[in-house]
N, C-alpha and C positions, 0 to 999 in steps of 0.2 A: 406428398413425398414421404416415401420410408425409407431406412435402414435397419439394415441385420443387429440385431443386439449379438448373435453367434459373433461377427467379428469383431475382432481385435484391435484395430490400425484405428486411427483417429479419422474422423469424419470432418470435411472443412466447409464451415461455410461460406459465402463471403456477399456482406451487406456494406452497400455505400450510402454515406449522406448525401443530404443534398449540398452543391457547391456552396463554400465557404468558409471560416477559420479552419485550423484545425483546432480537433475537440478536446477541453482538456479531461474531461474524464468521458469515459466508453467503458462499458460495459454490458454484460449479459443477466438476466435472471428465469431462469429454467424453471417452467410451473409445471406442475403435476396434475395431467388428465382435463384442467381448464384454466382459461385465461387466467381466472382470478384463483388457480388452483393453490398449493402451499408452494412454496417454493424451494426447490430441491437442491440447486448449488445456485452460488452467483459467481458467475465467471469474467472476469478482468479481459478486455478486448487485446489481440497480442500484437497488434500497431497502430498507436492510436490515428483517429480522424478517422481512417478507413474502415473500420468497423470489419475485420477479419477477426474471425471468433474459430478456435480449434477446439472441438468438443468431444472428448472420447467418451464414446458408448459406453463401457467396459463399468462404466460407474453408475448406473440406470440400471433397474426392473423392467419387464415386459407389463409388468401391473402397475409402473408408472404412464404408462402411453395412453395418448398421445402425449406428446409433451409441447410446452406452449413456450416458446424465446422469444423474449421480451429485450430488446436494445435500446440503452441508451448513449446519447451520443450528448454532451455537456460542454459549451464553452459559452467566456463569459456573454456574447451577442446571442446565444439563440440556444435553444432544446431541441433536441429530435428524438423521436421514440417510433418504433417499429415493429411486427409480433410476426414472428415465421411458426408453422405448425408441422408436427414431425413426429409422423408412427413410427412406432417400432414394430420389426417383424419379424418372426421367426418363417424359417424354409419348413416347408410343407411338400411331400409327396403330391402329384397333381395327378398324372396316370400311371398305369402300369399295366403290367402283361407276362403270359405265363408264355412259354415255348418247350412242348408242344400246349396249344390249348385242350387238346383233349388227349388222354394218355391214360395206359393199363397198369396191372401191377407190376411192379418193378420200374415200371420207367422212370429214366430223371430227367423234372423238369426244372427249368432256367424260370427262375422269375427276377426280375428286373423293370426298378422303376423307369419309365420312359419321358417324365415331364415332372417340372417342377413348379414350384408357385408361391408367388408370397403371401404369406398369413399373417398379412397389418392388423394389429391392434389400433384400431380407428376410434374405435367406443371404450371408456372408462370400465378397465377391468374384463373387457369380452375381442375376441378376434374378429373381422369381419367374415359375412356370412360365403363371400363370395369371391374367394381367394383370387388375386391377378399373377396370371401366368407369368414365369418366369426363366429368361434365359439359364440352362447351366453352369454357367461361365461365371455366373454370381453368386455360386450356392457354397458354401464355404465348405472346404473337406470334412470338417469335424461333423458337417451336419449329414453327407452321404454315406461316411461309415458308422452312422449309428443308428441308421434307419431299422425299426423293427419290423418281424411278418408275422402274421399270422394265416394259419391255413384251417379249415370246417374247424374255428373257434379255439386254436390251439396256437402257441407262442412257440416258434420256432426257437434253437436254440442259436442259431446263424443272426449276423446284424451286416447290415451292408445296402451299399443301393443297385447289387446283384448278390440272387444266393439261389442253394440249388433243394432244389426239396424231391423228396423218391415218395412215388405211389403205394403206400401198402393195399394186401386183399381188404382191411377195415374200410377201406376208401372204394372200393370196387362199387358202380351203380351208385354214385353220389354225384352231382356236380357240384366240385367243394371250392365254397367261397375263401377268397383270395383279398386282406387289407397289408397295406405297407402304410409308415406311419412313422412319425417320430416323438407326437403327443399323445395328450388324450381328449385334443380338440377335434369332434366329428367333421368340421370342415376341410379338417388338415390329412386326412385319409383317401388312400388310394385304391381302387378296389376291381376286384377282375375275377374269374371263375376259371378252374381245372376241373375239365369235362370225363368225368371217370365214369358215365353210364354207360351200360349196356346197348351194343348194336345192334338191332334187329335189322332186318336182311327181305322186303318181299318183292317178288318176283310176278307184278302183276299181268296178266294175259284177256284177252277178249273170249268167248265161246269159240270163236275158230282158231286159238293157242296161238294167236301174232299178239307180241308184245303190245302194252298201253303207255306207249313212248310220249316222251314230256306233257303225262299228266296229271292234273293234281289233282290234289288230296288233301282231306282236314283230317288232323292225327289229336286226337282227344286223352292225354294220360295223365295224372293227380292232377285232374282240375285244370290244367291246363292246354290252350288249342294252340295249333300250329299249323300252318299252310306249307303243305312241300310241295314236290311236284316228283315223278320219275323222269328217272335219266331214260338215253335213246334206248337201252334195252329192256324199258318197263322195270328196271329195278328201285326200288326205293329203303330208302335207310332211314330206320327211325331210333331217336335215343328214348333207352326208358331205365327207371331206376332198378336196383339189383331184386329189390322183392317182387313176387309171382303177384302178378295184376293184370287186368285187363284194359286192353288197350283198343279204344275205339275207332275206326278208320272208316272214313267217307272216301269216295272214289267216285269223283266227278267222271264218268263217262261219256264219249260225245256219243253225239248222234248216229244209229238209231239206239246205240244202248240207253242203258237207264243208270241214273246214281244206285249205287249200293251202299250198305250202313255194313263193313266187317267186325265183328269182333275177333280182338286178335289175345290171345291168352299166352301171356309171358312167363316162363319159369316154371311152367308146368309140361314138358318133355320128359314123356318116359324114354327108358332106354329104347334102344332100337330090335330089341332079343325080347321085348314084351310085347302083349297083342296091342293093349293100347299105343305103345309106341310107334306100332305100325300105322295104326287107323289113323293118330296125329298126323305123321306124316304124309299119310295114303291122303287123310283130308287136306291138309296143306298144298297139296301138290292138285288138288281138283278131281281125285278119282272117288274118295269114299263120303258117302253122307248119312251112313245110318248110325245109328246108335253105339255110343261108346263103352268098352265093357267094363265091369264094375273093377274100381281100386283094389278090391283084395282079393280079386280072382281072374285067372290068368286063361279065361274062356267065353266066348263070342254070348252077348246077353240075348234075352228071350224079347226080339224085334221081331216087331213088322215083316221082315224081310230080310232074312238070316241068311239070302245069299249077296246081301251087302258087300260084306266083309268079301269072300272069295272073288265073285265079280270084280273089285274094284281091284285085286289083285291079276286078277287074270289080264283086265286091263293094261294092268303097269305092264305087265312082262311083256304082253304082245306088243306095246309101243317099243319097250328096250328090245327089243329080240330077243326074250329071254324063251325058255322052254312053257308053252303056258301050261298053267296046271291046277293054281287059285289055291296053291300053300304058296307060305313067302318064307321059303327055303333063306339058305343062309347067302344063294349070288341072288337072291330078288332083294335081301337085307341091305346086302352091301351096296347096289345098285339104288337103292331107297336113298338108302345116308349121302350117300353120294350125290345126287341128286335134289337132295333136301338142304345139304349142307352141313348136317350134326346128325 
C-alpha cells in the first residue's frame, strides 16, 4: 500500500480489534524504514476501541519510507497489537510522446506526458525499480505542472505535463532524445525520440524499369541495420543523419534476380549545373556507370570509355523526348532534377 507524500489531505486508516471491552488506551507508533525502526510520532487513536487512526502525510520524508504503524489497543482484560506497512510515493512520468514524431526545421512540436506511475519508496532510502502504473485521476495537480523536459541533453525552459518545443537547423539529421521527469530518480523518467533525420528517397526498378514493389531491404547506416520494405511503387524511404556517409543497402530480389549490396552516398550532391552533378544523377537514375570527374575540375576524366558520359546522356533524352544530342543542355538539366528530385 502507498500514498502521495505530494498530497495534502489527511490519509485514514481504519483497524478494528478483536470483539471485546472497549479499550482504554489506543494508540499509534510510526517507525521509520523498519519494524524495530526509530519512531517518528506516536499518534493517540481518535475513537477509542475502534482503533481509527488519522495520519497526515504532510509530516513524513520520502526518506522516512516505508513507514511501519504499529497499534495498540489497551484495556484492563486483554492487549492487542497490530503493524500495517505504508510506502510513500512520489508521481513519476510513465510515458510520453512527441506529435509530430518526426519533424523539420521550424516545426512545433507537442510533447506531452501520456501515462503516469507511482514511484513507491518500498526500500530504505531508494525508490523501487519498477514503478506501478497509475491512473491520472490520482496524480496531484502540483505534481503535473512541474514536470520537467528535456530535449538532445538540453532543459527546456517550459514545465508542465504538456509543452511545445520548435526544431532548429542545429537539430536538422539528429533523432533527438526526448526525457520528462520530475526527479532525478532514473526510474521516474519518461523517454521518447523527435525524428529530425534526413529523408532519402529511392526509387527501386528491375532491368526491365517495372517497379520492385513491396520489397525488402536491409538499410545498414552508423552501425546500425534496419529491415524495410518498398511501397507499391518500388519507392523506399530511408532515415539518415545530417552528415555526408554512406549508406549501405541490400535488395532482396526475387526470382530470377539476384540480391544486390548498393552503396548509397548521402550528402555528397553536386549541383545540378556541374559535370559531376550530372553523372550523380545520370547514375542514380540507372544511365551512367563510368567514372566520375575529378572534385576540382569541371571536365569528363581520362576513362576507359569517355563516351560514358555522352551516351548515358543521349540515353536520358531519347527516353524523355528530349532532342538527342549527348550535351546536357540546360532542358536535359531541368528534366534530370526533375526526375531525380533535387
Amino acid at each position: 500500500m502507498y500514498y502521495y507524500l505530494h498530497e495534502t489531505g489527511e490519509f485514514e486508516y481504519y483497524v478494528r480489534a478483536e470483539p471485546g471491552p472497549i479499550a482504554d488506551e489506543s494508540i499509534a507508533n510510526v517507525h521509520q524504514q523498519r519494524p524495530d525502526g526509530p519512531i517518528l510520532k506516536t499518534i493517540p487513536l481518535q475513537k477509542q476501541g475502534n482503533g481509527e487512526l488519522s495520519l497526515p502525510l504532510r509530516d513524513f520524508k520520502l526518506s522516512d519510507s516505508p513507514l511501519f504503524i504499529e497499534f495498540f489497543f489497551r484495556s484492563k482484560e486483554r492487549k492487542f497489537k497490530t503493524l500495517l506497512a505504508l510506502s510513500l510515493a512520489e508521481p513519476a512520468p510513465a510515458t510520453c510522446a512527441a506529435d509530430p514524431d518526426s519533424a523539420a526545421v521550424n516545426d512545433n512540436v507537442k510533447l506531452k506526458v501520456t501515462g503516469w506511475a507511482a514511484l513507491a519508496y518500498d526500500r530504505p532510502g531508494q525508490p523501487t525499480d519498477t514503478p506501478e502504473q497509475e491512473p491520472e485521476k490520482r496524480i496531484p495537480q502540483d505534481a503535473r505542472s512541474s514536470v520537467k523536459w528535456q530535449v538532445d541533453g538540453n532543459d527546456l525552459a517550459d514545465k508542465g505535463e504538456s509543452v511545445s518545443f520548435t526544431v532548429k537547423q542545429e537539430h536538422l539529421g539528429k533523432a533527438l532524445p526526448v526525457e520528462a521527469y520530475l526527479g532525478d530518480t532514473p526510474p521516474g523518467r519518461a523517454r521518447a525520440k523527435i525524428d529530425c533525420r534526413l529523408q532519402v528517397k529511392l526509387v527501386l526498378q528491375d532491368l526491365n524499369g517495372d517497379a520492385l514493389a513491396q520489397n525488402p531491404c536491409a538499410v545498414k547506416s552508423e552501425g546500425e541495420s534496419e529491415n524495410l520494405a518498398t511501397d507499391g511503387d518500388g519507392l523506399l524511404k530511408i532515415k539518415v543523419a545530417k552528415t555526408p556517409q554512406r549508406v549501405a543497402l541490400r535488395v532482396d530480389s526475387p526470382p530470377p534476380s539476384f540480391d544486390l549490396d548498393i552503396p548509397v552516398l548521402v550528402g555528397k550532391l553536386d549541383p545540378i549545373g556541374s559535370l559531376r552533378g550530372q553523372q550523380a544523377r545520370l547514375r542514380n537514375l540507372g544511365y551512367f556507370f563510368g567514372d566520375f570527374a575529378p572534385t576540382d575540375q569541371d571536365r569528363p576524366p581520362d576513362e576507359e570509355d569517355p563516351q560514358a558520359f555522352p551516351s548515358a546522356v543521349e540515353e536520358f533524352q531519347c527516353d524523355q523526348g528530349l532532342p538527342v544530342t549527348g550535351s546536357c543542355d540546360s532542358a536535359t538539366q531541368a528534366k534530370l532534377k526533375e526526375l531525380h528530385g533535387c
